[in-house]
C-alpha positions in Angstrom: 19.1 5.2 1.1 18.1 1.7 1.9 14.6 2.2 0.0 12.4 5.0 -1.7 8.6 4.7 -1.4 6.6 6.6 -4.3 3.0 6.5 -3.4 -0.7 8.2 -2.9 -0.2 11.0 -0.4 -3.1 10.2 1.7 -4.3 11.5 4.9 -6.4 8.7 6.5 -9.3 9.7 8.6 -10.4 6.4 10.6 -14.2 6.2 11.7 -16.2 3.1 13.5 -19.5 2.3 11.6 -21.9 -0.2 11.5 -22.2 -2.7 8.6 -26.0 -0.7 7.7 -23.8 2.0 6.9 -21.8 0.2 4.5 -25.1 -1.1 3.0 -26.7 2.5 3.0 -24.1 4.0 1.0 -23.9 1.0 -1.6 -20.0 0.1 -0.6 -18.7 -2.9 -0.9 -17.4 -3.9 3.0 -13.8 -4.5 2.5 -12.8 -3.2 -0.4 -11.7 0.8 -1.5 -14.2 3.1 -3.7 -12.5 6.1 -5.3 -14.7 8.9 -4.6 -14.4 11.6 -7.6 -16.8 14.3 -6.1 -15.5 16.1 -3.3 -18.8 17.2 -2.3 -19.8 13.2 -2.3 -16.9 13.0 -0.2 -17.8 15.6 2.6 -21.6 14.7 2.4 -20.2 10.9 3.5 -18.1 12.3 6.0 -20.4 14.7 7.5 -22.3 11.8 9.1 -19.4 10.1 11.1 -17.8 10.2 14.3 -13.7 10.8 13.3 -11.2 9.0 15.7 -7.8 9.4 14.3 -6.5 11.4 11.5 -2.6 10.2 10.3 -1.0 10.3 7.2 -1.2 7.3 5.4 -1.2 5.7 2.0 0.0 2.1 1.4 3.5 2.9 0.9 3.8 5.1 2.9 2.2 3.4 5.8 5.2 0.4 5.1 7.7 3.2 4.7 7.1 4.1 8.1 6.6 0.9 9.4 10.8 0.1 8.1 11.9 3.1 9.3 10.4 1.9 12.4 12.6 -0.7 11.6 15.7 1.5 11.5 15.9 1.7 7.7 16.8 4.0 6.3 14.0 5.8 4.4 12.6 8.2 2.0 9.0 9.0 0.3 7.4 10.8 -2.5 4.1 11.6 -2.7 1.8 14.7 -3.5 0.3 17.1 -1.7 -1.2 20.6 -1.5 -0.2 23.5 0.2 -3.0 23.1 2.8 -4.1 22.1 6.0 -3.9 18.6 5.9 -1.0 18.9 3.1 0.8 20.4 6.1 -0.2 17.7 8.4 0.9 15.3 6.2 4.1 16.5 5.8 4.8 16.8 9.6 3.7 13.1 10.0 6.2 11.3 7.7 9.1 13.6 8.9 8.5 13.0 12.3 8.8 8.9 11.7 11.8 10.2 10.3 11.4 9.5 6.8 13.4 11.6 4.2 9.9 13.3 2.5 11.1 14.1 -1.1 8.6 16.2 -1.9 8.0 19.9 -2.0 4.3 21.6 -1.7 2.8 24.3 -3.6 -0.9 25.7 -3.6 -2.9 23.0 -5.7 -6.1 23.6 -7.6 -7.0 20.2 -5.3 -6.2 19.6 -1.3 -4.3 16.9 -0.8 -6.1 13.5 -1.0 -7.8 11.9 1.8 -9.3 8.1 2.7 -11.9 7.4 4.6 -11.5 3.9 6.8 -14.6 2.5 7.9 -14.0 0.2 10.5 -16.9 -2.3 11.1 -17.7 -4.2 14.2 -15.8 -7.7 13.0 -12.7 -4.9 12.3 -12.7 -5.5 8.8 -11.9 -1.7 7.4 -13.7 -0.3 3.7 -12.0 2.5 2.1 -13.7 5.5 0.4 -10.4 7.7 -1.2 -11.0 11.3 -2.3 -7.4 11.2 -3.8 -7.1 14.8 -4.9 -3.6 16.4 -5.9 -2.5 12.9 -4.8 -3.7 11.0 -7.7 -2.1 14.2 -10.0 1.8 13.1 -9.5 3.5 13.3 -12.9 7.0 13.0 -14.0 8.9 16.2 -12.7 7.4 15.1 -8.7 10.1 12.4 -9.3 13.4 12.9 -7.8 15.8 10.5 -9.9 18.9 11.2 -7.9 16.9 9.8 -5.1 15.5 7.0 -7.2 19.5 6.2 -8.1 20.7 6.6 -4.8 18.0 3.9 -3.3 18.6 0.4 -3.4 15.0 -0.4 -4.0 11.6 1.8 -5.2 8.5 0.2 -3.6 5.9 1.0 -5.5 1.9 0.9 -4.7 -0.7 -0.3 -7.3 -3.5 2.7 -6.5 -0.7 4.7 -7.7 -0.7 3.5 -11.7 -3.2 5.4 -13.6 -3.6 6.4 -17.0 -1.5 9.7 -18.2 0.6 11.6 -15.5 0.8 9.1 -13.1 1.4 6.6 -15.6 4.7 8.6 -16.8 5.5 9.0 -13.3 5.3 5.3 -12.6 7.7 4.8 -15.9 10.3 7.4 -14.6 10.7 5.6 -11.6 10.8 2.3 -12.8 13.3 3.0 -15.9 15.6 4.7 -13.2 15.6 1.9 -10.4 18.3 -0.3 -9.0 15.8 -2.8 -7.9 11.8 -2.8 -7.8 8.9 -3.5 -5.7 5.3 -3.3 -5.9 1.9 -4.4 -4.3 -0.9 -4.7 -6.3 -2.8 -3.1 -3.8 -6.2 -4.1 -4.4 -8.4 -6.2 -6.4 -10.7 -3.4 -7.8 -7.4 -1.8 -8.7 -6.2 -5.2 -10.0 -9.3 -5.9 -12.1 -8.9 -1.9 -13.3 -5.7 -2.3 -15.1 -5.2 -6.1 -15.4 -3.0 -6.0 -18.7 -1.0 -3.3 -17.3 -0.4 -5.2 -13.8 0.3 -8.4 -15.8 2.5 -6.8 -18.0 4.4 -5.4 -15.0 4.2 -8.2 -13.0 6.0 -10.7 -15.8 8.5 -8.0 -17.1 8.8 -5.0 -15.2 8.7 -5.6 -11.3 11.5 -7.8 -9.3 9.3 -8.0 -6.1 5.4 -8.5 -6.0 3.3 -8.4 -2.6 -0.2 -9.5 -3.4 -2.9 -10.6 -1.4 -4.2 -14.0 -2.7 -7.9 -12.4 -4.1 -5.8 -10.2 -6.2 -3.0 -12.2 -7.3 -5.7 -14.8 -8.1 -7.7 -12.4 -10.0 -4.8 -10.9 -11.9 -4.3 -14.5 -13.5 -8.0 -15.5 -13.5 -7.7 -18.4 -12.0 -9.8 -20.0 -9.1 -6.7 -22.3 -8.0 -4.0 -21.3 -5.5 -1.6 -24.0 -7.2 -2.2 -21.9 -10.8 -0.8 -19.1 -9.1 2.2 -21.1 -7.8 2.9 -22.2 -11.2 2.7 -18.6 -12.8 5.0 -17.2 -10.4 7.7 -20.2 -10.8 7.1 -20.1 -14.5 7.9 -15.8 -14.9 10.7 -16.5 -11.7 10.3 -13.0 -10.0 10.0 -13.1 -6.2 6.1 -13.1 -5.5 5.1 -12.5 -1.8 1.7 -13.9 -1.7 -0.3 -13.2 2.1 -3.6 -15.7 2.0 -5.3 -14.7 5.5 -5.8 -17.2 7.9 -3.8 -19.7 5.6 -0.7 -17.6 6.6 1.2 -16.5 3.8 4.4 -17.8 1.0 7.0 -16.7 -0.9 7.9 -18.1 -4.4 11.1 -17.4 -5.9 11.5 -20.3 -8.9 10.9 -23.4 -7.6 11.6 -22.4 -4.2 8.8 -22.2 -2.2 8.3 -21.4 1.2 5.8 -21.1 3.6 4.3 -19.5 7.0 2.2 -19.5 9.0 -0.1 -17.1 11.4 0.2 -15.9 14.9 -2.4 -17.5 16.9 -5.0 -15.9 20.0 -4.4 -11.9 18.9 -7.0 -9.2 19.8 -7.9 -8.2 16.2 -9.6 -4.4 16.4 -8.7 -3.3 12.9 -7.2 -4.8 10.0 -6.1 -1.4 8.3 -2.8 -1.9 7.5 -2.5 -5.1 7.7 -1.0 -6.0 4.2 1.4 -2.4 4.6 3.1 -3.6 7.5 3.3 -7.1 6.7 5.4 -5.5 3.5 7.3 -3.5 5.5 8.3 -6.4 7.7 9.3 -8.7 5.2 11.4 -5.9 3.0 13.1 -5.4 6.3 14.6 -8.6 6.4 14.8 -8.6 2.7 17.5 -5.7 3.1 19.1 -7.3 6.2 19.7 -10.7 4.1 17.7 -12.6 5.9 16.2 -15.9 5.0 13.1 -15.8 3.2 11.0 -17.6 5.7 12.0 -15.6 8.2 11.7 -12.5 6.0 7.8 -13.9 6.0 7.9 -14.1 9.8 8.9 -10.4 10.0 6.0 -9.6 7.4 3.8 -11.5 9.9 5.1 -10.2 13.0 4.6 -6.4 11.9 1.1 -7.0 10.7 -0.2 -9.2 13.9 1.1 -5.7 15.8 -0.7 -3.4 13.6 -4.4 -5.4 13.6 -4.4 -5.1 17.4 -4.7 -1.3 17.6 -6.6 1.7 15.3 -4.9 2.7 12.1 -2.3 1.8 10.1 1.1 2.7 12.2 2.8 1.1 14.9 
């Protein structure tokens, strides 16, 4: 298998909103609030308009996205024996990813995320994660960990206890490893752990440049040039309209945006930029036109609803 995906098993359940909505309900537009209560969650919901449903989660949004590709795939992630565990299920397989997962009744239904798309498409994330957020250690398959040629790894994933010994098992038994931080509230949440990871652990890092910014402190894009030369692991950096770069030692490289695109929804945007640029990663190609791949697959995804092609 070409690359293993371990990740939130969330179902994603988009809905258009205005931004007095965000306000109302104290988010922060944007960004992703973990919802513990799932009555908090239902009572949120209960008010909205829902126009897709498709299983998502980072990883697994850029695991689909490369076996769109025609890599060859595979995913673990937890879910219940439910409704939407079922839905789930049927989703990835029929993307044709290699689901390595197998589903049992859990005390909690399988997780959920709520996108709220506003008007200027920027998308805010309220995640009931449920069973997903309990993975531990015996969800992870580490013939299929041995058999992959990389683990990509998400950030919302890494959590204190079982997750955390999950995360471990996968890493201790990879060939090769990816992660994206994810987020900076997720960032800022384990910032010793993600540093740690990041200068030790991890052989590719996708970041957005908020978060790799905050995980260093730093107010200065050229700091975070230097840190990455400095701990020489291949950091994949995507800074909005600035485009995005690659450092790899003291080779950096640089590129740019695609220009004129009908942006409805950026949901997915950073998944699919990853899934591009691991694409040509795996296919040896260069790395700035691994970053054109990355950029190709996320100018797609931004001009429709949701997170898959």
């Amino acid at each position: 298998m070409k690359i293993l995906g371990i990740g939130n098993a969330i179902v994603d359940v988009i809905c258009k909103v205005d931004d007095d909505f965000i306000h109302q309900n104290n988010l922060v537009k944007g960004n992703m609030k973990l919802i513990f209560d799932l009555n908090e969650f239902k009572k949120l919901l209960s008010n909205l308009k829902i126009e897709k449903t498709i299983s998502g989660g980072s990883v697994a949004n850029s695991i689909v996205g490369l076996s769109q590709l025609n890599n060859e795939v595979g995913f673990i992630g937890k879910i219940s024996d439910d409704h939407l565990g079922e839905k789930y299920e049927i989703g990835l397989k029929s993307e044709n990813v290699n689901y390595i997962y197998s589903k049992k009744k859990e005390s909690l239904p399988t997780g959920t995320c709520l996108i709220l798309v506003t008007p200027d498409s920027e998308r805010t994330m309220c995640t009931f994660l449920g069973t997903a957020g309990k993975i531990n250690e015996n969800d992870i398959s580490v013939n299929a960990i041995n058999k992959s040629e990389i683990i990509f790894l998400e950030g919302y994933l890494w959590d204190e206890g079982e997750p955390k010994k999950a995360f471990d098992k996968a890493i201790n038994n990879a060939n090769k490893i990816a992660m994206s931080l994810s987020d900076k509230f997720c960032v800022d949440r384990h910032k010793p752990q993600f540093l740690d990871l990041v200068k030790n652990r991890l052989d590719i890092v996708f970041a957005n440049e908020e978060e790799i910014m905050s995980l260093i402190d730093t107010s200065s894009f050229d700091e975070v040039i230097n840190f990455a030369k400095e701990i020489n692991k291949l950091i994949v950096i995507t800074r909005g309209e600035k485009g995005s770069v690659s450092i790899k030692g003291d080779i950096v490289i640089e590129s740019g945006i695609k220009k004129d695109l009908n942006i409805v929804d950026l949901t997915g945007a950073g998944d699919l930029f990853a899934s591009g640029y691991l694409h040509g990663y795996l296919n040896n190609f260069s790395q700035k036109d691994c970053l054109e791949k990355g950029t190709e697959m996320s100018s797609k995804i931004i001009q429709q609803i949701g997170a898959r092609l």
